[in-house]
Backbone as CSV, one residue per row, in Angstrom:
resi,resn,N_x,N_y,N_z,CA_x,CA_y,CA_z,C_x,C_y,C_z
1,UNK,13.766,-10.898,-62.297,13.747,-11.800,-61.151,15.142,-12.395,-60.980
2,UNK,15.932,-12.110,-59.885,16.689,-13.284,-59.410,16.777,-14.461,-59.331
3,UNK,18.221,-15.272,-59.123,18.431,-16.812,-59.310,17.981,-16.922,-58.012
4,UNK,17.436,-18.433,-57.436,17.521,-19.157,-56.303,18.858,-19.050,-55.401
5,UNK,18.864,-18.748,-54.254,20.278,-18.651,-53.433,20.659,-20.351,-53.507
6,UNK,21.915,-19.880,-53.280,22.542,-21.733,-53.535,22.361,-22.358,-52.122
7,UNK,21.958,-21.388,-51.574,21.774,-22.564,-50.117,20.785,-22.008,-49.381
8,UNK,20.079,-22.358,-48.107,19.109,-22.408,-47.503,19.366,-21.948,-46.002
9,UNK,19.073,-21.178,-45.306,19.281,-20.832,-43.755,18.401,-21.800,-42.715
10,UNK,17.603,-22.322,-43.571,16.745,-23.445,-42.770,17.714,-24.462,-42.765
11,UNK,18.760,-24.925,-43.540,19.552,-25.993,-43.378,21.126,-25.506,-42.768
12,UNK,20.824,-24.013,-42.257,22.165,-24.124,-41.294,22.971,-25.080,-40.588
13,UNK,23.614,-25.359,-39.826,24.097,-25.999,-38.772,24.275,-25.460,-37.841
14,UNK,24.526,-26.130,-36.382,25.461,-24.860,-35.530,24.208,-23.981,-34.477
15,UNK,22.474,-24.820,-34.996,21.090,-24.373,-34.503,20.803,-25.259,-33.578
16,UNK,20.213,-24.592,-32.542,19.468,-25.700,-31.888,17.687,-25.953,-32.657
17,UNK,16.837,-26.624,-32.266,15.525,-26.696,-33.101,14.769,-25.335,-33.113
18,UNK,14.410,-24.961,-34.061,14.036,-23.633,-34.351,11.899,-23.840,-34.040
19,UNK,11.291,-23.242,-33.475,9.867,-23.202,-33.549,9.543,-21.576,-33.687
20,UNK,8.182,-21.306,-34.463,8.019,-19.984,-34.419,6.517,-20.036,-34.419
21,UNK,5.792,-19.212,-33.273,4.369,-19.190,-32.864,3.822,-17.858,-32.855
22,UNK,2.449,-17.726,-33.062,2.355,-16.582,-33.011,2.093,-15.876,-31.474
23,UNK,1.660,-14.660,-31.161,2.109,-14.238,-29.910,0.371,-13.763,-29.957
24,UNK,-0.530,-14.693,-29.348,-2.014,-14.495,-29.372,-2.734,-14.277,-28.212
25,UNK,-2.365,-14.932,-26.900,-1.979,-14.319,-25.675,-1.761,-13.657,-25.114
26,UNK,-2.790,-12.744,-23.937,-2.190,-11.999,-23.659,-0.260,-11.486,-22.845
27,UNK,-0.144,-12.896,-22.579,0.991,-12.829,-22.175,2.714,-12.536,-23.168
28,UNK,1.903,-13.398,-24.321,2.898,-12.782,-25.339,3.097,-11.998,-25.780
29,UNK,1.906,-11.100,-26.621,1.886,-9.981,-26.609,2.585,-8.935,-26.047
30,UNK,2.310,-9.326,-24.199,3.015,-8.032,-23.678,4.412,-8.637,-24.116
31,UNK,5.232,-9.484,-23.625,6.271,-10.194,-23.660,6.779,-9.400,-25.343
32,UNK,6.695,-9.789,-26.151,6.851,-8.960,-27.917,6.587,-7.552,-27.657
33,UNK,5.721,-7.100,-27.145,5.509,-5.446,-26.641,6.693,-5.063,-25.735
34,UNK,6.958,-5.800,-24.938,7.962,-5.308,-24.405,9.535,-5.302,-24.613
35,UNK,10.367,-6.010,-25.249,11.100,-5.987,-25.934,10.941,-5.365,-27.346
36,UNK,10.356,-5.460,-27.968,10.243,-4.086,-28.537,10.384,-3.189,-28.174
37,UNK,9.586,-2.316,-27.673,9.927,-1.301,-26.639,11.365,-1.228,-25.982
38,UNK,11.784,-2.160,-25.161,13.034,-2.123,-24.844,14.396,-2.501,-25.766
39,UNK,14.442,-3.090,-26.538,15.540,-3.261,-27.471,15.213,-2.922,-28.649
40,UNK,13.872,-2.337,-29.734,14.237,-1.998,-31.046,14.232,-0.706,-30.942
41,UNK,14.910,0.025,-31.761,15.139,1.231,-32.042,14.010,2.402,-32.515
42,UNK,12.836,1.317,-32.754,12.001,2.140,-32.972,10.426,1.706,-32.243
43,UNK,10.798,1.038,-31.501,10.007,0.305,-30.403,8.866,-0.688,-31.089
44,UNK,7.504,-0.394,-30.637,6.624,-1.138,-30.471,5.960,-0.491,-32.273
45,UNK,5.176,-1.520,-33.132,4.403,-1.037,-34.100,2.840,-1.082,-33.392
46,UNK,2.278,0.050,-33.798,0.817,0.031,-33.491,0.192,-0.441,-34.601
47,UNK,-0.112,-1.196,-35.288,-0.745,-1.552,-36.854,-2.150,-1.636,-36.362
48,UNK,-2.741,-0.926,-38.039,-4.268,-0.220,-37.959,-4.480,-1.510,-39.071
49,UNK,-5.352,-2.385,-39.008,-5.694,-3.750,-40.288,-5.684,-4.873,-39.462
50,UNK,-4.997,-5.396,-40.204,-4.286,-7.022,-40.030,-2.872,-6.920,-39.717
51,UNK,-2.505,-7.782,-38.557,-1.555,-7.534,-38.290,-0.858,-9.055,-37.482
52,UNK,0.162,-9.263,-37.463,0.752,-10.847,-36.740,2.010,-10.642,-35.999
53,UNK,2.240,-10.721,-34.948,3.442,-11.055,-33.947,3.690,-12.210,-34.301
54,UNK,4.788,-12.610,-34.336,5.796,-13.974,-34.215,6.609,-14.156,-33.151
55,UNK,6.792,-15.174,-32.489,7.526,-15.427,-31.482,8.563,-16.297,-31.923
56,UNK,10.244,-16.247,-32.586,10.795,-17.152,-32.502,11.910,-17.723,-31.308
57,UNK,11.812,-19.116,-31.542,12.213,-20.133,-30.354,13.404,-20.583,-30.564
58,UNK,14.637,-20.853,-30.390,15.350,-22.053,-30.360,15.363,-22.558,-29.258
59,UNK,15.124,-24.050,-29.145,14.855,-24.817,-27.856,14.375,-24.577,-26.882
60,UNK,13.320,-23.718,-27.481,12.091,-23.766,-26.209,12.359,-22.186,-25.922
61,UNK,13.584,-21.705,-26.368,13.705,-20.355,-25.481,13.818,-19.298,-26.789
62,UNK,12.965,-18.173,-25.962,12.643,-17.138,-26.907,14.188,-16.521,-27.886
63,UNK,14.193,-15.883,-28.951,15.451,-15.730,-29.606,15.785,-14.404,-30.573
64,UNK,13.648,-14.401,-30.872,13.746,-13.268,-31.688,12.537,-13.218,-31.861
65,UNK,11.949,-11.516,-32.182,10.456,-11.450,-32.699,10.251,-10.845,-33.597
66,UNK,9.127,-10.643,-34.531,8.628,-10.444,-35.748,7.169,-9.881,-35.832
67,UNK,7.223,-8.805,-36.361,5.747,-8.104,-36.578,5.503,-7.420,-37.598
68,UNK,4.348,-8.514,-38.087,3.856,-8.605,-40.083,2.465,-7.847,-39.674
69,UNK,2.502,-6.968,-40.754,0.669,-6.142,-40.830,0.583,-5.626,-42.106
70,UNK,-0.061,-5.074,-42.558,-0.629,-4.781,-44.015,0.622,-4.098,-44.691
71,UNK,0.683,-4.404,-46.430,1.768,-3.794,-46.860,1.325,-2.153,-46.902
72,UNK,2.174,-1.496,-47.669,2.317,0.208,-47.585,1.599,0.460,-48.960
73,UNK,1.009,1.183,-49.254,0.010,1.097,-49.504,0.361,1.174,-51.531
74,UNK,1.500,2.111,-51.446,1.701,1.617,-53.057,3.353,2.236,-52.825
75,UNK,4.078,1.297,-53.744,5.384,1.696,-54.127,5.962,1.070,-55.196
76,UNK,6.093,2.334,-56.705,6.306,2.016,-57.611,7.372,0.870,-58.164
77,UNK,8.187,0.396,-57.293,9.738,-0.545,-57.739,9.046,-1.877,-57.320
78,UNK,7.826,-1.711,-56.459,7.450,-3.285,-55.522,6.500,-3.397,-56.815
79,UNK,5.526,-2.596,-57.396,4.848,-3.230,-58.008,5.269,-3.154,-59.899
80,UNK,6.263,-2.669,-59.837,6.720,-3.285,-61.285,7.674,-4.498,-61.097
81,UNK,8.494,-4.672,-60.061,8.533,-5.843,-59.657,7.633,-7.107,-59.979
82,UNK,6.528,-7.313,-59.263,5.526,-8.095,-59.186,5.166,-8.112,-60.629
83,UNK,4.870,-7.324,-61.410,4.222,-6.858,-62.399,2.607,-7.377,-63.006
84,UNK,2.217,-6.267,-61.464,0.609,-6.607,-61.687,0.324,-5.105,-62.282
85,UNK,-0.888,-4.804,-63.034,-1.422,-3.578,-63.180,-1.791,-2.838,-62.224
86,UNK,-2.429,-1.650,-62.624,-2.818,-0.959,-61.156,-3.820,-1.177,-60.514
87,UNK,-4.998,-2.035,-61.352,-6.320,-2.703,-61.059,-6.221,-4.096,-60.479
88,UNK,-5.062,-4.938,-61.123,-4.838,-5.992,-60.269,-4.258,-5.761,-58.591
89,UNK,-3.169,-4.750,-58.920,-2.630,-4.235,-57.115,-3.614,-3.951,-56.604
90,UNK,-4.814,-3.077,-56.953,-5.545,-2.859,-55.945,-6.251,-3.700,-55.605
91,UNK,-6.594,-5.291,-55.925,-7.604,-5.992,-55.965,-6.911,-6.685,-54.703
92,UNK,-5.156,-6.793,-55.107,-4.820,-8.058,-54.407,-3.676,-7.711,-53.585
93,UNK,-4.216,-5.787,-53.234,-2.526,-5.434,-52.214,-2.484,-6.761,-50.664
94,UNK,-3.801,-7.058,-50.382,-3.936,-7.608,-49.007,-2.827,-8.698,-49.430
95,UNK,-2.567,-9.546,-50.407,-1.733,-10.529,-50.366,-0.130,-9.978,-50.278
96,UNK,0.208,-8.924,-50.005,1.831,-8.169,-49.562,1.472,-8.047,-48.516
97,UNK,2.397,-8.764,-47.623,2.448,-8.391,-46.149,3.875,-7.760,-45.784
98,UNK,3.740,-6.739,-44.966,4.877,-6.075,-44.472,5.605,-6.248,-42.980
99,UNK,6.681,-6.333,-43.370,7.481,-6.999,-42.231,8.262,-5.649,-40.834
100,UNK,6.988,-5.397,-40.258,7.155,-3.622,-39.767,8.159,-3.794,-38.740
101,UNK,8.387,-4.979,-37.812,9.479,-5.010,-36.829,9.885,-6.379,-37.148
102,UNK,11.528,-6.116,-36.379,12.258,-7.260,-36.622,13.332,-6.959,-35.421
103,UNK,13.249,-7.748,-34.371,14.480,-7.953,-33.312,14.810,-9.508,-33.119
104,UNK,16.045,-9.353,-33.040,16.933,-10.584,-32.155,17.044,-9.821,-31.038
105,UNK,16.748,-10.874,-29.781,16.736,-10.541,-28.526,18.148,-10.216,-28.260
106,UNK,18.602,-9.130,-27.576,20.011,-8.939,-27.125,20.709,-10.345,-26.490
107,UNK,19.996,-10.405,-25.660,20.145,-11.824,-24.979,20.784,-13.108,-25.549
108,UNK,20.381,-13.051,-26.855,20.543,-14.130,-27.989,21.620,-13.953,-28.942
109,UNK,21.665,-12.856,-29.515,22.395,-12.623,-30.710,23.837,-12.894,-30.617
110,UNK,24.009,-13.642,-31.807,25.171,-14.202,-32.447,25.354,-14.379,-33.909
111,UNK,26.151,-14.668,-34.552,26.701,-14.534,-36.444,25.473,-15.621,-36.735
112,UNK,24.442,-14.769,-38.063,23.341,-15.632,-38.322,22.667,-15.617,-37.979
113,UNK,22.435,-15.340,-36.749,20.750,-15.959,-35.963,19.685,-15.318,-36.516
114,UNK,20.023,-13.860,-37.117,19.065,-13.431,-37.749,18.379,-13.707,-38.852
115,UNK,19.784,-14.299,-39.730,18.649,-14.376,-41.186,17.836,-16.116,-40.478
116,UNK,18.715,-16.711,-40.192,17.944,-18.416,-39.848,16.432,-17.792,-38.887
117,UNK,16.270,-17.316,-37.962,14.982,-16.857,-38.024,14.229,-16.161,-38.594
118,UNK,14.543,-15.418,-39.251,13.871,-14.757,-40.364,12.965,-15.840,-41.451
119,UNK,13.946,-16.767,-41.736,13.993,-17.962,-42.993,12.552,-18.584,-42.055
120,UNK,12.739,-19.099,-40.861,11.583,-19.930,-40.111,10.512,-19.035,-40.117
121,UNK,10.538,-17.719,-39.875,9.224,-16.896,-39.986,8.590,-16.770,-40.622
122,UNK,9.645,-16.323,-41.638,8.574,-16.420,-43.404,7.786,-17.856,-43.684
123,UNK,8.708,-19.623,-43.334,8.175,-20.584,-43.490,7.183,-20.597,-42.963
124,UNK,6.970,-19.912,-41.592,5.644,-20.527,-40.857,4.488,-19.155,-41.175
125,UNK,4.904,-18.217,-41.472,3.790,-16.712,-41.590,2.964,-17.577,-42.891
126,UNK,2.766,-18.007,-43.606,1.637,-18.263,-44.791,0.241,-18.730,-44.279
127,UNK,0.504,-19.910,-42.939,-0.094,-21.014,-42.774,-0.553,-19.927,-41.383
128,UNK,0.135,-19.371,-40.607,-0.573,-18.295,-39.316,-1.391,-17.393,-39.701
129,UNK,-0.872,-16.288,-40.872,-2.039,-15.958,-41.402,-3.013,-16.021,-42.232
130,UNK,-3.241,-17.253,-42.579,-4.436,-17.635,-43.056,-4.858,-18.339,-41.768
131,UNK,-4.662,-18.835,-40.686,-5.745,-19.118,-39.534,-6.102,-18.151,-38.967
132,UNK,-5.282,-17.161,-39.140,-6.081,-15.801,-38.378,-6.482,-14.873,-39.068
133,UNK,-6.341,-14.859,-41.010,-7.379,-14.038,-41.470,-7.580,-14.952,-42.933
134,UNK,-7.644,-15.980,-43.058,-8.359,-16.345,-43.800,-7.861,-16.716,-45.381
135,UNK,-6.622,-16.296,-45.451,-5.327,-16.400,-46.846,-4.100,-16.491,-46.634
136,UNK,-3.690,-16.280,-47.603,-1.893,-16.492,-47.565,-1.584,-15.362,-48.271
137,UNK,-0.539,-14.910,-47.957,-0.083,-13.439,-48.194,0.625,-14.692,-49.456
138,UNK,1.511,-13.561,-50.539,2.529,-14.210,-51.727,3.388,-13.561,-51.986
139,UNK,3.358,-12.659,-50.981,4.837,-11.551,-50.993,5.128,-10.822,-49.582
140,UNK,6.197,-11.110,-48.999,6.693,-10.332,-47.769,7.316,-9.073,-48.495
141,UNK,7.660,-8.329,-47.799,8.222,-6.832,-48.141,8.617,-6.327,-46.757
142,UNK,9.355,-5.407,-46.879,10.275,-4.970,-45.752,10.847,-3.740,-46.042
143,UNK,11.522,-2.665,-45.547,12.005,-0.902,-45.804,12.778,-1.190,-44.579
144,UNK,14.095,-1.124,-45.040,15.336,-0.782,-44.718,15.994,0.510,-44.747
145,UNK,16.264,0.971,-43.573,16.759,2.734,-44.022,18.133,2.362,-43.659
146,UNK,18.374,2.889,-45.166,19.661,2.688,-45.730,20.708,3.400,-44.882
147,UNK,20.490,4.195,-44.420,21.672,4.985,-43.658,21.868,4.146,-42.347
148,UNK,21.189,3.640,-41.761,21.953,3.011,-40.601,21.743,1.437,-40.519
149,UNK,20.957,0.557,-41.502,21.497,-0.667,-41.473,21.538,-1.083,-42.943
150,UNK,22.125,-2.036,-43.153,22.553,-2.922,-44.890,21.841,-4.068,-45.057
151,UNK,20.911,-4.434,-44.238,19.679,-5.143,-44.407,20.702,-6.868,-44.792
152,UNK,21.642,-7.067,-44.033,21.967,-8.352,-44.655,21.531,-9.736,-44.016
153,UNK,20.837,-9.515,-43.203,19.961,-10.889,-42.545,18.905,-11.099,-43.941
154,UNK,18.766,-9.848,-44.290,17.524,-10.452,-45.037,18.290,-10.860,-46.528
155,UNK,19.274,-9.711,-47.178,20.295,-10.757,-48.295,20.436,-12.139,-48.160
156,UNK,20.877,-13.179,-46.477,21.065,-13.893,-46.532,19.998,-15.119,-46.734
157,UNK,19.046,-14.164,-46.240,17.856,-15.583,-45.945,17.033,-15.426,-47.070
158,UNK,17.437,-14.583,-48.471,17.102,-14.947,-49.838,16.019,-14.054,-50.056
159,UNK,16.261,-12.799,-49.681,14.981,-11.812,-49.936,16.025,-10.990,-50.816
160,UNK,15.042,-10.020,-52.293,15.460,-9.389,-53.546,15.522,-8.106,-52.881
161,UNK,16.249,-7.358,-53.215,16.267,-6.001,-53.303,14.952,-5.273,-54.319
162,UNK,14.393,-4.452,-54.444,13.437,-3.887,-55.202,13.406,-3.032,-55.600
163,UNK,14.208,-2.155,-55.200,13.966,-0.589,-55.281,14.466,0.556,-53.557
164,UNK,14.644,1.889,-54.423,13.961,2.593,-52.909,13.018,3.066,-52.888
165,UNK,12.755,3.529,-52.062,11.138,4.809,-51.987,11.616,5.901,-52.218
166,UNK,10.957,6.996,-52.523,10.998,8.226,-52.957,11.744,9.035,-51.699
167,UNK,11.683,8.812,-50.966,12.374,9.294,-50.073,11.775,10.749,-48.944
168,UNK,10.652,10.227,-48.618,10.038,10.937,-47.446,8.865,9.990,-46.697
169,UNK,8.554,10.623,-45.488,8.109,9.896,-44.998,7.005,10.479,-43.793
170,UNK,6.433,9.993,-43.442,5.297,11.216,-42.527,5.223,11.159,-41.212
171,UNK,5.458,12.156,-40.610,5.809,12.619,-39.359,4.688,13.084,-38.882
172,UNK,3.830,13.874,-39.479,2.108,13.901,-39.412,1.273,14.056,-40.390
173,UNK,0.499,14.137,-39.599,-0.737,14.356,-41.180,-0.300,15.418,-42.279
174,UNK,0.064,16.700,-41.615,0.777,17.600,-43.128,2.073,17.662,-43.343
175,UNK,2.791,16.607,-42.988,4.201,17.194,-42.714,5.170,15.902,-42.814
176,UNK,5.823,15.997,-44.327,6.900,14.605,-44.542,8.356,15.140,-44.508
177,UNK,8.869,13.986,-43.786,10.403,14.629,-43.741,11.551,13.594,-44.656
178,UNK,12.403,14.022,-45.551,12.993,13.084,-46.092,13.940,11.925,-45.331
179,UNK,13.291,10.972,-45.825,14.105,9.481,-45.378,14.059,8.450,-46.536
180,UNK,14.601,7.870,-47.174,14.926,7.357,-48.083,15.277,5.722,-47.506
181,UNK,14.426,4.725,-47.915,15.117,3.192,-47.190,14.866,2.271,-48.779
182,UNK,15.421,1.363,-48.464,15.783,0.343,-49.314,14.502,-0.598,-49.017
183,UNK,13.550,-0.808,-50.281,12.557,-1.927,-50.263,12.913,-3.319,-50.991
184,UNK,12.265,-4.628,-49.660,13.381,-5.924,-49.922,12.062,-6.233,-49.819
185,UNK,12.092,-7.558,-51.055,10.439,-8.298,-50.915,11.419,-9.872,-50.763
């Protein structure tokens, strides 16, 4: 386990007031559906489970969004990490939640803005999803593909490195193609 970061992205400066809601509405929804779609690179997530949109705010105005749904289903570096057995992971994978999209609105972006919303998302995701399913997740997780980003919003806002994955990934039901990303809990 890693030390505590010496400082906090919730105590930035240089922010206007940060709020982060979930997107339960149909209006938000589309609104997060659609920027997705239009600015992430890999658009919109369809998640099959449990799943949470985030809407973050500075001063009222949208800034960035976030979409948490069930973790992946096993990966050896996350759970020797944790260091539960294989009977405890299976009892208690629902408490890893996975962090499947992540945009700063074009509109918005500037040095930081990412990890400081990131930092507010994670603060407020414990308490959203347990009103909308009933617990608190005790581990975020996230897959970074290493070849085209360095994942440093999330270095900053105090998330561990873990491991990589084996390095494929599924394109369909019989058919994996190698991709290799960096897992950050």
């Amino acid at each position: 386990m890693t030390a505590p970061i010496a400082y906090d992205p919730l105590t930035w400066s240089g922010f206007g007031d940060f709020s982060v809601t979930p997107a339960r509405c149909p209006e938000d929804k589309s609104a997060v559906a659609g920027w997705l779609e239009g600015e992430h690179f890999l658009g919109e997530f369809k998640p099959i489970g449990h799943s949470l949109m985030q809407i973050i705010r500075e001063d009222g105005q949208p800034v960035a969004v976030i979409q948490w749904a069930a973790c992946a289903y096993h990966f050896k570096d996350r759970e020797a990490w944790i260091g539960w057995s294989a009977l405890t992971c299976a009892r208690r994978r629902n408490l890893v939640v996975n962090n499947v999209r992540f945009l700063v609105l074009e509109s918005a972006r500037r040095p930081n803005l990412a990890s400081k919303s990131l930092a507010h998302a994670v603060r407020a995701l414990p308490g959203q999803w347990r009103e909308n399913f009933g617990y608190e997740p005790l581990l975020c997780e996230t897959f970074t593909d290493i070849e085209s980003h360095a994942g440093t919003c999330y270095k900053a806002a105090g998330w561990t490195a873990l491991g990589l994955t084996e390095g494929h990934r599924r394109q369909r039901a019989e058919f994996y193609v190698p991709n290799v990303k960096q897992i950050t809990g």
